[in-house]
N, C-alpha and C positions, 0 to 999 in steps of 0.2 A: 504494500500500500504506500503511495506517495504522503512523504511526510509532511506535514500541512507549515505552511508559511507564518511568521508571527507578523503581525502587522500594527508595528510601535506608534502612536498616536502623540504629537509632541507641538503643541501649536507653533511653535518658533523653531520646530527642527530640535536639533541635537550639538550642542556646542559643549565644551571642558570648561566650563565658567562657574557657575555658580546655581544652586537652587536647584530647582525642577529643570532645566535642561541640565544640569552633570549630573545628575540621576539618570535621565533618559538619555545620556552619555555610554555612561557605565553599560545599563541595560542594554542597548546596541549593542557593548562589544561583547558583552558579558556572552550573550543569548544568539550571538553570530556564530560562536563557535560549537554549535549543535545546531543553528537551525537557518535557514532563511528568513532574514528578516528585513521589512522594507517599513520606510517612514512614510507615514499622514502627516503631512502639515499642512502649513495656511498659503493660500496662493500668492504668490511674490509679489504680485498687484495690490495693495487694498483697495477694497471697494469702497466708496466715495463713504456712504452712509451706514452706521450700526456697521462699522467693519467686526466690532468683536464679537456682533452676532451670528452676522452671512459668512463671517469664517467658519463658524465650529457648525453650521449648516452645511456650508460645504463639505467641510470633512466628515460628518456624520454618512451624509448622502457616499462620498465614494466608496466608505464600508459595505454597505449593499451588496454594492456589484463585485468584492473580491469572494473567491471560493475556498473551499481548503482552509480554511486561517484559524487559526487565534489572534483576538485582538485584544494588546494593553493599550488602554484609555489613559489619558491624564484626568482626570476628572470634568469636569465640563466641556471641554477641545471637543469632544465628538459625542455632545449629552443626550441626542436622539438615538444614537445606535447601542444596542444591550450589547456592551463589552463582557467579553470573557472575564476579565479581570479590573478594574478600575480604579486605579491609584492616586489619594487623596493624600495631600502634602497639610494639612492642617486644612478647615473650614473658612471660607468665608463668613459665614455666621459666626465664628469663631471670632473673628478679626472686629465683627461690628461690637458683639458682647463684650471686648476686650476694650472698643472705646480709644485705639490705640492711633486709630486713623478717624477721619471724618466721613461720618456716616453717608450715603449717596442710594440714587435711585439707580445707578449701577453698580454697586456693589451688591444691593438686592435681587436685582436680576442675576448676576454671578451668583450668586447664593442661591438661589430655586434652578439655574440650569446644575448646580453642584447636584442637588436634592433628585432632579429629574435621573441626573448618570445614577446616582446613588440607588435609586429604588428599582431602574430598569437592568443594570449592570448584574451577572451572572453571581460574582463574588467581588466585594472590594477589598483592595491590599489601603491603611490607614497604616503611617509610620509612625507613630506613637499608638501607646493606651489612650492618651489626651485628644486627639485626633479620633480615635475611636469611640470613644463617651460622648465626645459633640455631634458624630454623625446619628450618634444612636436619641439625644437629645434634642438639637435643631432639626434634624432631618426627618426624627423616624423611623431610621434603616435596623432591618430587623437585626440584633447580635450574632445572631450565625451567618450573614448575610458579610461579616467584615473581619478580615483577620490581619492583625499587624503583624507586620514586615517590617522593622526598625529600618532607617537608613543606614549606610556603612563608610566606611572611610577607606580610603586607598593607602594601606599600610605601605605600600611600596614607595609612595609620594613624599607621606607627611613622617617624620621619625625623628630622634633626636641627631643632631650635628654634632658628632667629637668635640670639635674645634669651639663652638658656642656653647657647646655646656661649661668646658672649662669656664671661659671666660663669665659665665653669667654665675658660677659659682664664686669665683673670686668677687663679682660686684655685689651680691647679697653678700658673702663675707662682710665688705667694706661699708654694708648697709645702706647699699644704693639698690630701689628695686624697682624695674622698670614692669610697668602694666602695661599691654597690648589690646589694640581692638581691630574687628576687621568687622568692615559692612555699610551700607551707606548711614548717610550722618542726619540720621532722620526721626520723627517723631516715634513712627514705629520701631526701630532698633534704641530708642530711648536716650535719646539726643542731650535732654535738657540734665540726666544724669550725670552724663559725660562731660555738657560744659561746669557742672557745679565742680565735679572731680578736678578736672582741670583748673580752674578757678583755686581750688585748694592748696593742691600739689605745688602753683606756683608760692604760695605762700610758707611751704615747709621744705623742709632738706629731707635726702633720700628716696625721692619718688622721680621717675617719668611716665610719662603716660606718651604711647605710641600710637599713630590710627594710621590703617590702610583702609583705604576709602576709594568706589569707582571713577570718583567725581569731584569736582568741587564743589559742591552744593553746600554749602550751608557751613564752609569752611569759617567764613571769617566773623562766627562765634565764637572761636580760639586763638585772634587776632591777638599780637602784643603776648600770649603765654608763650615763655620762651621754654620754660621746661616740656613743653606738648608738640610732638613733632609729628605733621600727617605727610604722608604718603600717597598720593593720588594714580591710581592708575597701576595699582601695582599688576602684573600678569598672574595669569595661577604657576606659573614655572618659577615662580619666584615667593611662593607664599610660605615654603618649607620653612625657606629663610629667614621670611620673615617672623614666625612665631617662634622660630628658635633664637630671636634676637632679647627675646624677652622671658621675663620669670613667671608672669603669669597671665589669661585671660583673663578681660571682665567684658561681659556681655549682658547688659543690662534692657535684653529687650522687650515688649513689653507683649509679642506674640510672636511664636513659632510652629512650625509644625514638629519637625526636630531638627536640631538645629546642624548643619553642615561643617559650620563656624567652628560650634562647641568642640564637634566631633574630631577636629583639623588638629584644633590646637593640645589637646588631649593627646591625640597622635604621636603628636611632635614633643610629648612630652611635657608639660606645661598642667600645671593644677589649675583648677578654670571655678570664677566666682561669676556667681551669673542669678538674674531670677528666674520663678519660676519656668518661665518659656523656654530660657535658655538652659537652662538645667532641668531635663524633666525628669517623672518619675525613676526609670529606666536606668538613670545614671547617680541617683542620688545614696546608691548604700556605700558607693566608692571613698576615702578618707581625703581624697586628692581632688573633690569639687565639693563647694559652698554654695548655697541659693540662699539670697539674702534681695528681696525689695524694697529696702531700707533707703529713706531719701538721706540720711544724715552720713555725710563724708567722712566725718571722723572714722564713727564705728567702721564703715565700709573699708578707710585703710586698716582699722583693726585686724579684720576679716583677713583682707589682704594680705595681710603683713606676715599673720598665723600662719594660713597655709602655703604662702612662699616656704619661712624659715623651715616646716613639718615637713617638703617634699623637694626642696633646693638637690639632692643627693640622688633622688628616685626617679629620674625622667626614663629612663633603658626599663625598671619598672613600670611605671604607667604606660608606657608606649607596647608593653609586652600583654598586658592585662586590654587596653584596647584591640589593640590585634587580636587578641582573642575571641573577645564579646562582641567585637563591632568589627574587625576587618573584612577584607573581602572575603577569604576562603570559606566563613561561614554563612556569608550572606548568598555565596553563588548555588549552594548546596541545600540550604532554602530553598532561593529561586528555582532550582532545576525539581526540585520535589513538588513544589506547587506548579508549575507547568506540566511536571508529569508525561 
């Protein structure tokens, strides 16, 4: 029997960037190597009007007419057609409850074509428990109807650096300890945190705060701090680097699905403070990440400060324990069980 075709659903295609396209990154190459797999995406054109709707009409529509398939969904990209499997990166409904962005009559409709894949979809894959509680709350969607798939980090990419461990050993030594952030510099990844930190850090000795950011958007809230240095533009071939340049994340965001960031910097060895979004259930019996939503700065470098000095020695540890729970080799072995 001819083995049937998987057919990856990815509105924007498939790039090594960030978010829901390096997910359906991974999955392409992951699921290339057993099977035929070809991409749905949006047509090159937009169309003048409601493009974000006549896309994922479009793409619904050319499901139809292929044969032989399994089809993974991204969640709304293709919300007419009953996908095989349907993979939800956290809720829109999620993001309104959260308050974290401003509410819109598009982000509602995003959130009912979410609901539509959700109920019509064969089985959906939800990357968190959090993620799956909200589908089963705003949506509806029956509990046997959703099975989480954690997302995974590419051990092979993210790890500790010889050369920068030393070196970030000797600066906590000398009681200088630099925080990192990576993500845009925005309301939802928790912006006004970061300028308070900032804000701080220039005021006291032994702190930097690091940002790798897509963009300059909203850069010049951190104008005049000289101890806060951003990054614009960094590539992902460069991002190893970057978290191994520092002792710890803070990711202070304010909704995730789970988070890529979290996962990266973990990798690479790094004990990660973050709230709840960024730190979800999942990851929180580990000794080497804190979830704290704490707006007062002080306690925060407290926080900070604790679990740099408790894991300054351990990054070859945490980076061994992630690869474990979260690398690729047990998320492909996952994957290949549930495609079956």
């Amino acid at each position: 029997m001819k083995k049937k075709t998987i057919y990856l659903v990815s509105k924007f295609g498939f790039e090594n960037i960030g978010g829901v396209e390096r997910v359906n990154y991974y999955l392409y190459e992951i699921l290339s190597r057993r099977y035929t797999v070809k991409v749905v995406s949006r047509r090159k054109k937009p169309f003048c009007h409601g493009d974000w709707l006549f896309q994922s009409l479009y793409m619904s529509l050319q499901l139809f007419f292929r044969r032989n398939k399994i089809v993974i969904g991204t969640s709304w990209h293709s919300f007419l057609y009953p996908c095989d499997f349907s993979i939800h990166h956290g809720t829109t409904a999620g993001v309104i409850a959260s308050k974290c962005e401003e509410d819109s009559l598009y982000k509602r409709r995003i959130s009912k074509m979410e609901q539509i894949s959700a109920k019509i979809a064969k089985m959906n894959i939800a990357v968190s428990e959090n993620c799956r509680q909200e589908m089963i709350s705003f949506y509806g969607i029956r509990p046997e109807k959703i099975m989480v798939l954690n997302n995974f980090v590419n051990d092979s990419v993210f790890f500790p650096l010889e050369n920068a461990v030393g070196e970030r050993e000797k600066a906590v030594a000398s009681g200088n300890i630099r925080i990192i952030f990576s993500g845009r510099l925005g309301e939802r990844k928790g912006i006004e945190k970061l300028i308070a930190l900032s804000n701080l850090i220039e005021k006291k000795d032994g702190f930097e705060l690091l940002i790798a950011t897509v963009s300059g958007e909203n850069n010049g809230f951190f104008a005049g701090n000289k101890k806060t240095i951003i990054k614009t533009g960094v590539p992902f071939s460069q991002m190893n680097e970057f978290y191994n340049s520092g002792d710890v994340f803070y990711f202070p965001s304010h909704y995730e699905g789970f988070s890529m960031a979290t996962l990266e910097a973990l990798c690479a060895g790094l004990p990660v403070v973050g709230s709840k979004y960024a730190v979800m259930p999942e990851l929180r019996s580990y000794d080497f990440v804190a979830v704290t939503d704490s707006s007062d700065m002080e306690e925060l470098l407290s926080v900070i400060t604790k679990i740099v000095v408790n894991n300054t020695s351990k990054k070859a540890l945490i980076h061994g324990i992630i690869k474990d729970d979260f690398g690729r080799s047990q998320y492909e072995k996952k994957l290949f069980d549930l495609i079956g």
